[in-house]
Backbone as a printed PyTorch tensor [residue, N CA C, xyz], in Angstrom:
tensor([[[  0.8290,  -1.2020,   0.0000],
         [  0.0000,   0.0000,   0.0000],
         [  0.8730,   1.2660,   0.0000]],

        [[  2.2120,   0.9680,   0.5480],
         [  2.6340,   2.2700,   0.7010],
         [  3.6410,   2.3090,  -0.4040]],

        [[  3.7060,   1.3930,  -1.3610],
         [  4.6280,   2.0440,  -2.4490],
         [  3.4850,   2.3640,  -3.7690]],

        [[  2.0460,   1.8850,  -3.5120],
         [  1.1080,   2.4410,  -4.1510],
         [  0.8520,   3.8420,  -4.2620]],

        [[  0.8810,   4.1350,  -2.7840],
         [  0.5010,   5.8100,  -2.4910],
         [  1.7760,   6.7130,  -3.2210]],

        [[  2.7050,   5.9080,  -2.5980],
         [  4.2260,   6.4400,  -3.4490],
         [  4.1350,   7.0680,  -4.7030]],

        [[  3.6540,   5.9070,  -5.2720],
         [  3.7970,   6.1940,  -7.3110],
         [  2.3040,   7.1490,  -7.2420]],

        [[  0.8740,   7.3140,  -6.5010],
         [  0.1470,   8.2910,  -6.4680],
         [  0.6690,   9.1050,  -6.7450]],

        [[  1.3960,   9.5030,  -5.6240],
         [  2.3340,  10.8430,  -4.9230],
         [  3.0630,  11.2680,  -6.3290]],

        [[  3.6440,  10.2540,  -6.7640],
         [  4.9960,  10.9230,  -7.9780],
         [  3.9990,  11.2790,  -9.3090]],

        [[  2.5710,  10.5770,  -9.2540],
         [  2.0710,  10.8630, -10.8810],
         [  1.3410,  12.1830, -10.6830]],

        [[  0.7130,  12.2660,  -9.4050],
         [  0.4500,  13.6590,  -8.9930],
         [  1.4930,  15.0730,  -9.3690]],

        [[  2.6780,  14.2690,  -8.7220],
         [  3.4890,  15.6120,  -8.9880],
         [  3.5460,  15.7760, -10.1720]],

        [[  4.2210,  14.8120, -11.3810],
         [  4.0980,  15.1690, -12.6950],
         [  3.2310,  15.8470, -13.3460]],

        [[  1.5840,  15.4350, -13.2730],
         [  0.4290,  16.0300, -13.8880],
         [  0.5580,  17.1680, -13.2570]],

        [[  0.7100,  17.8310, -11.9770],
         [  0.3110,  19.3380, -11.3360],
         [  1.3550,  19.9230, -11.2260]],

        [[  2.6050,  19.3480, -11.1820],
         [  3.7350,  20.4200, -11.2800],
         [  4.6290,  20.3850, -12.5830]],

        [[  4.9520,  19.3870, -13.1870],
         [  5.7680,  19.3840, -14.2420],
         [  5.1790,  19.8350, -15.5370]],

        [[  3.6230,  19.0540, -15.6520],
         [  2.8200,  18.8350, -17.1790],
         [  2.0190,  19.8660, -16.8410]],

        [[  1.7670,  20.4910, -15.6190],
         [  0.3460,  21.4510, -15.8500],
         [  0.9800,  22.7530, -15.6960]],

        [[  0.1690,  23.8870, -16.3310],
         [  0.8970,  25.1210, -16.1480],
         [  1.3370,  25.7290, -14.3840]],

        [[  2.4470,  26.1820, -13.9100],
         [  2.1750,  26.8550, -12.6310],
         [  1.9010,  28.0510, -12.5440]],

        [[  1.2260,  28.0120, -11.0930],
         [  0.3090,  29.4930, -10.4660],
         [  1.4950,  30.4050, -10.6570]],

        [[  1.2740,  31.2550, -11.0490],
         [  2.3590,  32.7170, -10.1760],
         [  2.5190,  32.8770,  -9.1390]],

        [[  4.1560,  33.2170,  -8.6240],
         [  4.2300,  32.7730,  -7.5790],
         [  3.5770,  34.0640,  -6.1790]],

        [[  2.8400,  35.0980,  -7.1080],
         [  2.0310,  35.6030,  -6.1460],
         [  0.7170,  34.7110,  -5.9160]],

        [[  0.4330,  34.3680,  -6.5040],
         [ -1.1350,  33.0920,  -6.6670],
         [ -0.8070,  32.3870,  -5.6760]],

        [[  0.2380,  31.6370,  -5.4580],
         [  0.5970,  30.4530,  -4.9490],
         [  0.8400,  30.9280,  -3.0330]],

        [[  1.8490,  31.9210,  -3.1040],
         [  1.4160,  32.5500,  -2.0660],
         [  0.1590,  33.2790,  -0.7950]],

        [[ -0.6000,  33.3130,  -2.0710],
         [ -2.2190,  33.5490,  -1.5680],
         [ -2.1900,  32.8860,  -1.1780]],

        [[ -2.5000,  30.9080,  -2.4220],
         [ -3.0540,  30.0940,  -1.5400],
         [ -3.0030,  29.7430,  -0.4910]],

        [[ -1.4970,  29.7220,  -0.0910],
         [ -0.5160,  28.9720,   1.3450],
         [ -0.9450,  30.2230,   2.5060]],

        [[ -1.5300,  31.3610,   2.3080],
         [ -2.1030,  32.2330,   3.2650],
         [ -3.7100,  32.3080,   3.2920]],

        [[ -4.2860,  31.6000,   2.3460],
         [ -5.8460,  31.1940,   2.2700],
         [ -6.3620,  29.7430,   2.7250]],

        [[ -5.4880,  29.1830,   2.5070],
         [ -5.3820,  27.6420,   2.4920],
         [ -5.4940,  27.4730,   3.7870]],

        [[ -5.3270,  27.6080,   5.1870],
         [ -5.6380,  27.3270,   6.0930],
         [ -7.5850,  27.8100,   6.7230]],

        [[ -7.6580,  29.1280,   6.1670],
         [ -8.3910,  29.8870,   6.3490],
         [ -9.5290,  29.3670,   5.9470]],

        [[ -9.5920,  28.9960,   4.3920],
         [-10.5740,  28.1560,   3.5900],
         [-10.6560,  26.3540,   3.9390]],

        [[ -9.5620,  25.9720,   4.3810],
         [ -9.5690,  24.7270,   4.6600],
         [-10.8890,  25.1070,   6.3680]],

        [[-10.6630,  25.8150,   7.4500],
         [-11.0840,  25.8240,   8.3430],
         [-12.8770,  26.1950,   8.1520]],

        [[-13.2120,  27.2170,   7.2300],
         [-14.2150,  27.8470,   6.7430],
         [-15.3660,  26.5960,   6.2870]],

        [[-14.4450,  25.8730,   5.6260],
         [-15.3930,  24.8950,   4.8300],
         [-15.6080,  23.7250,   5.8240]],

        [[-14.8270,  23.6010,   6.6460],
         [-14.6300,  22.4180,   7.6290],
         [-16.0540,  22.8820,   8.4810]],

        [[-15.9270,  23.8270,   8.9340],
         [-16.8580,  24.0100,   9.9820],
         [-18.6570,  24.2680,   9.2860]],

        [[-18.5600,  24.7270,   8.4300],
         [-19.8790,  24.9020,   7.0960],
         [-20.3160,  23.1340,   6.9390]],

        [[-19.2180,  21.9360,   6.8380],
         [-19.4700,  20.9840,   6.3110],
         [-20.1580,  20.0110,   7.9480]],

        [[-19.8980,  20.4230,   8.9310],
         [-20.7350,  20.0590,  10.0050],
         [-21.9460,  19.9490,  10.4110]],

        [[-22.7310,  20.9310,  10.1290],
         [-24.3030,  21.0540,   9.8140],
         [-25.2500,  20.4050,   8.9310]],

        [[-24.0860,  20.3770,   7.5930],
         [-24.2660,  19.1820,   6.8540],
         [-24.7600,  17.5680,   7.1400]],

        [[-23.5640,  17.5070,   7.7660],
         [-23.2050,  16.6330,   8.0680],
         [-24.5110,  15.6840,   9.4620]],

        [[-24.7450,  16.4460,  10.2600],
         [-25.4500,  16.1940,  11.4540],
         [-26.7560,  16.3690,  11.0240]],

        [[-27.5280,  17.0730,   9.7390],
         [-28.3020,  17.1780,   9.1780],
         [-28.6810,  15.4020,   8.3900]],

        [[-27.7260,  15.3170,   7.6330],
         [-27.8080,  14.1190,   7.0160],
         [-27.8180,  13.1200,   8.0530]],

        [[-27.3730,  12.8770,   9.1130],
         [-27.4860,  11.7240,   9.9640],
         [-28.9630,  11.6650,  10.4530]],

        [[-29.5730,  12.7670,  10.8080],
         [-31.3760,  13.2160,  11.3880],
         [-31.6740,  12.9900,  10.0820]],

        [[-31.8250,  13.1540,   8.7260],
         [-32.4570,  12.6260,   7.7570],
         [-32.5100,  11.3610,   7.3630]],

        [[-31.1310,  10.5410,   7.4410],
         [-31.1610,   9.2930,   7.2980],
         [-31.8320,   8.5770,   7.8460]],

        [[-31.6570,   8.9310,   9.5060],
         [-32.6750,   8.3020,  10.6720],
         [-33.8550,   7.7530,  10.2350]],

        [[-34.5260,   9.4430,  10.4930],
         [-35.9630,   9.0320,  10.1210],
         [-36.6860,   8.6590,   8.1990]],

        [[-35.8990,   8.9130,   7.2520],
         [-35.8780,   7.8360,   6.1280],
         [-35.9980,   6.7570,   6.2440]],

        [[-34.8470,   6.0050,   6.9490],
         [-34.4660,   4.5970,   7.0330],
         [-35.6350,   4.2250,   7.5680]],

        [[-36.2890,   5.1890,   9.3320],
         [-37.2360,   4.2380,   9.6450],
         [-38.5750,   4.7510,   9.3390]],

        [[-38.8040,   5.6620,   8.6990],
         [-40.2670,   5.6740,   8.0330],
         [-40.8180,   4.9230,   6.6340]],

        [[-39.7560,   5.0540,   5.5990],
         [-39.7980,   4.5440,   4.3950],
         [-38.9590,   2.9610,   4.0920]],

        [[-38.3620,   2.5270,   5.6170],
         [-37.7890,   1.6160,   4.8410],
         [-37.1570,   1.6250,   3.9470]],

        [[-35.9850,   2.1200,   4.0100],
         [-34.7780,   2.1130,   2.3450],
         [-34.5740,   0.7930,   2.5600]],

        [[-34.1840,   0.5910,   1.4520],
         [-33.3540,  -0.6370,   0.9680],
         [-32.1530,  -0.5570,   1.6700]],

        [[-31.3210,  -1.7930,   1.9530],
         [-30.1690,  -2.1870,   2.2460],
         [-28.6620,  -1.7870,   1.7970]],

        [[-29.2500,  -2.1090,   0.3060],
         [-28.2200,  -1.3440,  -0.2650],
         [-28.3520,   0.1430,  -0.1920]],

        [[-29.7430,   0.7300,  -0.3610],
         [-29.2660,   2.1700,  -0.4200],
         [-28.4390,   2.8090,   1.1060]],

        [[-28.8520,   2.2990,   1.7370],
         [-28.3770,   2.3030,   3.5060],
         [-27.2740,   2.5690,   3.6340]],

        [[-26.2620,   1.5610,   3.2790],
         [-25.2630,   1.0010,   3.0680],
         [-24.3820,   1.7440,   2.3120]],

        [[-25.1030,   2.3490,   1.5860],
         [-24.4140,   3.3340,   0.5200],
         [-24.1660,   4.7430,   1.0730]],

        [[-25.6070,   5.3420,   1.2210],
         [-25.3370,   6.5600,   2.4820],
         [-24.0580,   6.3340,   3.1110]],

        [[-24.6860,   5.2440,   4.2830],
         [-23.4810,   5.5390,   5.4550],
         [-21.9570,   5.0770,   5.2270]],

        [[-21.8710,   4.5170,   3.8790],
         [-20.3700,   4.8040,   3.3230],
         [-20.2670,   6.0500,   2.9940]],

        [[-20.9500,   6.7420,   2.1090],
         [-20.7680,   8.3050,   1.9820],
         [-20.4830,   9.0600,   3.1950]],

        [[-21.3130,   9.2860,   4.1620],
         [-21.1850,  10.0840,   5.0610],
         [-20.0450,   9.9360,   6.0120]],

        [[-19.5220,   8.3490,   6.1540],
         [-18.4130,   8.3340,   6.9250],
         [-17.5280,   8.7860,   6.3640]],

        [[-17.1470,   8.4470,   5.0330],
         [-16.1750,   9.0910,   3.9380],
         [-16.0780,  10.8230,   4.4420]],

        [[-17.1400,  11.6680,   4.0640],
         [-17.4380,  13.1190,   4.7290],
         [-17.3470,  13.6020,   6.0940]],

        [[-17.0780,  12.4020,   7.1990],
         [-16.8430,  12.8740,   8.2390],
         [-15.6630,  12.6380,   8.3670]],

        [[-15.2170,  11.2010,   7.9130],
         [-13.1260,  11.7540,   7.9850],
         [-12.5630,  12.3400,   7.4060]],

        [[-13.3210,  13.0170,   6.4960],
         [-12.5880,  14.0960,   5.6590],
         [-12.9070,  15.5760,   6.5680]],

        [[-13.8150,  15.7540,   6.8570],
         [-13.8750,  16.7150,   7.5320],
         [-13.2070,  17.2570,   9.0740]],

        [[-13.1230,  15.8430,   9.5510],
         [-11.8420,  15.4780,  11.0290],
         [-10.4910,  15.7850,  10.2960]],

        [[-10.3630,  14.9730,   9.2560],
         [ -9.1900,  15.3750,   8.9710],
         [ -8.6700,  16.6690,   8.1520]],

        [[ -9.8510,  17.3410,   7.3900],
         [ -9.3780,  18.9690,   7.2100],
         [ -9.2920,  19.7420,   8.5370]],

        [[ -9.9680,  19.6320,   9.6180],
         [-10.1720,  21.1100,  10.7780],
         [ -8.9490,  20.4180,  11.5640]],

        [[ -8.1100,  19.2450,  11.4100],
         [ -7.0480,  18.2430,  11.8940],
         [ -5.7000,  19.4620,  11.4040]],

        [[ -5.8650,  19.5060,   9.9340],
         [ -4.8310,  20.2000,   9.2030],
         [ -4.3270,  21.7000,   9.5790]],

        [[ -5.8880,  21.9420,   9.9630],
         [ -5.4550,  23.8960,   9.5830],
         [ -4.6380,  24.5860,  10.7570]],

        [[ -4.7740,  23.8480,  11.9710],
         [ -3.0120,  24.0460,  12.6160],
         [ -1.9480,  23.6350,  11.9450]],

        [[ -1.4670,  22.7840,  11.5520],
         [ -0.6940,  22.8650,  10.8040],
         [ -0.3680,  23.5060,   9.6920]],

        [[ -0.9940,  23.7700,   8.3940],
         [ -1.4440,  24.7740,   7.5260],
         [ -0.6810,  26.1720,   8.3310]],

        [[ -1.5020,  26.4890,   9.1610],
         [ -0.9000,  27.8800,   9.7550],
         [  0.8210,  27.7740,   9.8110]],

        [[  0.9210,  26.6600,  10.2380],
         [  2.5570,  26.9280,  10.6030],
         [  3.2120,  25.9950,   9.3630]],

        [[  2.5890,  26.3570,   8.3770],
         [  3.7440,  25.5920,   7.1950],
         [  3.8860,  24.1050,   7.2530]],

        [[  3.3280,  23.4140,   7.9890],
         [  4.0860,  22.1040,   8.2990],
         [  3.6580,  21.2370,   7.1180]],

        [[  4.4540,  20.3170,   6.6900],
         [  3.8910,  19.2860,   5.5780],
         [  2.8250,  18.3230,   5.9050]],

        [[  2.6790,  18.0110,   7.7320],
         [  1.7630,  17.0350,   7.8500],
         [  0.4140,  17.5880,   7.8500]],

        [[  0.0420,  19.2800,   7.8230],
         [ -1.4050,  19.8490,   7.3940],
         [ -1.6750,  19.5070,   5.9050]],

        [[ -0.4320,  19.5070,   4.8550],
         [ -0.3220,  19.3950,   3.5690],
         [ -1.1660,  17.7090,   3.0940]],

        [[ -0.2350,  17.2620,   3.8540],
         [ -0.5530,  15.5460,   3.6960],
         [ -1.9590,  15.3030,   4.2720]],

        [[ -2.5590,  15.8590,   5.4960],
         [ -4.0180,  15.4250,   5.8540],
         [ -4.8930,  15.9950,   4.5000]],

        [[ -4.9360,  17.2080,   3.9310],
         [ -5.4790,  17.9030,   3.0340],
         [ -5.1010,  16.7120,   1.6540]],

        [[ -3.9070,  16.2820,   1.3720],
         [ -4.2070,  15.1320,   0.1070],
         [ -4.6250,  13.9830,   0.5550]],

        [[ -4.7310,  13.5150,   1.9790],
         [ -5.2900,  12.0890,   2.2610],
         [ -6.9320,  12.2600,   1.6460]],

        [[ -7.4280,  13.4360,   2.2540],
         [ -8.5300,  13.8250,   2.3660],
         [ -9.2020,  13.8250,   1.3370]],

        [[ -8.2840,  14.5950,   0.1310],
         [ -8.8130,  14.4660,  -1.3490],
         [ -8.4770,  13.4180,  -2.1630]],

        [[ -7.8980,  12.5260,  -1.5760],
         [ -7.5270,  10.6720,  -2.0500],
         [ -9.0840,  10.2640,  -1.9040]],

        [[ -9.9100,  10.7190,  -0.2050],
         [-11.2890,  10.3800,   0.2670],
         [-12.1950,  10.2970,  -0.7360]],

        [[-12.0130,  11.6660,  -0.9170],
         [-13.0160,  12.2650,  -1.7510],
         [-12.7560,  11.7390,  -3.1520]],

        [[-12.0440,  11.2550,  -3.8410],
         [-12.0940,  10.4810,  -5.3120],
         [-12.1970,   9.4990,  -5.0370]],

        [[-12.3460,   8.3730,  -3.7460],
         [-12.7810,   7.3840,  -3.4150],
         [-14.8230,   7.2850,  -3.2550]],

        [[-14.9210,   8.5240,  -2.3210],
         [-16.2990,   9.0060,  -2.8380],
         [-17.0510,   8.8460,  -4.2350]],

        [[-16.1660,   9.9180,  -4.8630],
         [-16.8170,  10.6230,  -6.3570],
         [-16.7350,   8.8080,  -7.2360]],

        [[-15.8840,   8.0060,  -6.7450],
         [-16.0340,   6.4020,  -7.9620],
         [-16.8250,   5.8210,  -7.5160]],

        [[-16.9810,   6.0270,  -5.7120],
         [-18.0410,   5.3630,  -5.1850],
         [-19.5480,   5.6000,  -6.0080]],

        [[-19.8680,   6.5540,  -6.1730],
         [-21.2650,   7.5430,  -6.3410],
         [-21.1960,   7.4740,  -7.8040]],

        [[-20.1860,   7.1690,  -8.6680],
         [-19.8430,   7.4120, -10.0170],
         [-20.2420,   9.1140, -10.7220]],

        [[-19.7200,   9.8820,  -9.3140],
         [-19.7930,  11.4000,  -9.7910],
         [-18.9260,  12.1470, -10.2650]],

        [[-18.6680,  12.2950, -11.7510],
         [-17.5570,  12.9580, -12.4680],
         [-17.5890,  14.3450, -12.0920]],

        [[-18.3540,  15.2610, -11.3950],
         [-18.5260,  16.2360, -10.3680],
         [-17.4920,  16.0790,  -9.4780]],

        [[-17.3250,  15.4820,  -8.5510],
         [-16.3300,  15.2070,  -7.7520],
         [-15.2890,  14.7330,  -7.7870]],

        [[-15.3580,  13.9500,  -8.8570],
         [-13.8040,  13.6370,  -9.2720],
         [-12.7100,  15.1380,  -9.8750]],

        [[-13.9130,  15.7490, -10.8900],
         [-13.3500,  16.6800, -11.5860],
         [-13.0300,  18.2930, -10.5150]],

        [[-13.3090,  17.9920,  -9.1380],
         [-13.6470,  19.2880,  -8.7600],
         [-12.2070,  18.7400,  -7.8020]],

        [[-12.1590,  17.5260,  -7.3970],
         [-10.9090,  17.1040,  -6.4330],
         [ -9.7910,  16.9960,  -7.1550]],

        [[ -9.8790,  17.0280,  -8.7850],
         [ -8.7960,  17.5010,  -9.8110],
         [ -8.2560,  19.0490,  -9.3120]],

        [[ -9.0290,  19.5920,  -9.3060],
         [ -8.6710,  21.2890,  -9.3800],
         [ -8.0780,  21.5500,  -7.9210]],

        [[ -8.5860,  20.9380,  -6.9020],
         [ -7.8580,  20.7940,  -5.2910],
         [ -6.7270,  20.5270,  -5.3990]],

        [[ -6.4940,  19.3690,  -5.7790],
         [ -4.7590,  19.2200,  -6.3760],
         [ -4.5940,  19.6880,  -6.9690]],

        [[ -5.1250,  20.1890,  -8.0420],
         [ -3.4770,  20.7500,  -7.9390],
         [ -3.4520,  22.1220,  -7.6460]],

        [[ -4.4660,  22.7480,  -7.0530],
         [ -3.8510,  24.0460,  -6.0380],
         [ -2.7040,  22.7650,  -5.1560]],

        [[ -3.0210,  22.2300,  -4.7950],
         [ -2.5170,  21.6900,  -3.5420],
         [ -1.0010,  21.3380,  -4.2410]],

        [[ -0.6590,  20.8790,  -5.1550],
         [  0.3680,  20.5330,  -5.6240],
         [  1.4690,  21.7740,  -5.5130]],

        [[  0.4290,  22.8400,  -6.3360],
         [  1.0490,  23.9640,  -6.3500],
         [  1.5840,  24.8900,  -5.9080]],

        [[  1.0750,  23.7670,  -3.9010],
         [  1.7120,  25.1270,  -3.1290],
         [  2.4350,  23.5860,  -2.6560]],

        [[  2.7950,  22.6150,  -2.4710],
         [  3.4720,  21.4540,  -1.7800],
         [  4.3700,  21.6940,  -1.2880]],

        [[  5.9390,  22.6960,  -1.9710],
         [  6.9360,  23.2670,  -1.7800],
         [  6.9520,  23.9100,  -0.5370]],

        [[  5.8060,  24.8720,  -0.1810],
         [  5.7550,  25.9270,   0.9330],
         [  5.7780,  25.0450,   1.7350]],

        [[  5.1700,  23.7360,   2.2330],
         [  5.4000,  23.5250,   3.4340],
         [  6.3340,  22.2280,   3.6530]],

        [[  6.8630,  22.4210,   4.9310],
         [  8.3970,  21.6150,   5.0640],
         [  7.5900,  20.9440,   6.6020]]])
């Protein structure tokens, strides 16, 4: 698994830093001074969500009887959305202070989320966790 993530890691860098155009390095700077800010913003927005969908599922499941599979499917989604969301508001201390391990929770997170988007077969989410990386690629350097 971990020389899988490895070659992730290296085809990532190629597509977002070598093959894709880079930010300016005023752009890039934003991000690494937004990037905590927006990582925290969305983290805490995605909670309400989140606790919303669990009170909907509830009473779905037990008024209408879903199916098994659909069940099953939800609460793979939503767990998916809650460790992603532990693990973004996880990051944005780190984020603040440059560190690479805020960097790394923020790509585990969007590894999640294209595990999601194949789950759901949503080219929405695949294509939108494209554009995350590679901001994210694009600032990788800034943090040590």
């Amino acid at each position: 698994m971990k020389d899988f993530l490895k070659k992730l890691d290296n085809f990532f860098e190629v597509l977002f830093v070598k093959k894709a155009p880079a930010l300016p390095k005023k752009w890039q700077e934003w991000v690494v001074k937004a990037l905590p800010w927006l990582t925290l913003a969305f983290g805490i927005l995605a909670i309400p969500g989140l606790l919303n969908f669990f009170d909907s599922f509830r009473m779905t499941a037990s008024q209408f009887g879903m199916a098994q599979r659909n069940m099953t499917g939800a609460l793979i989604n939503v767990t998916i959305s809650a460790v992603q969301v532990v693990m973004e508001l996880t990051a944005v201390s780190f984020l603040f202070k440059k560190a690479k391990k805020g960097w790394h929770l923020l790509y585990w997170s969007s590894l999640l989320s294209i595990v999601g988007g194949i789950f759901y077969f949503s080219g929405t989410a695949i294509l939108m966790t494209g554009v995350g990386l590679y901001f994210l690629y694009q600032v990788k350097s800034y943090y040590k």
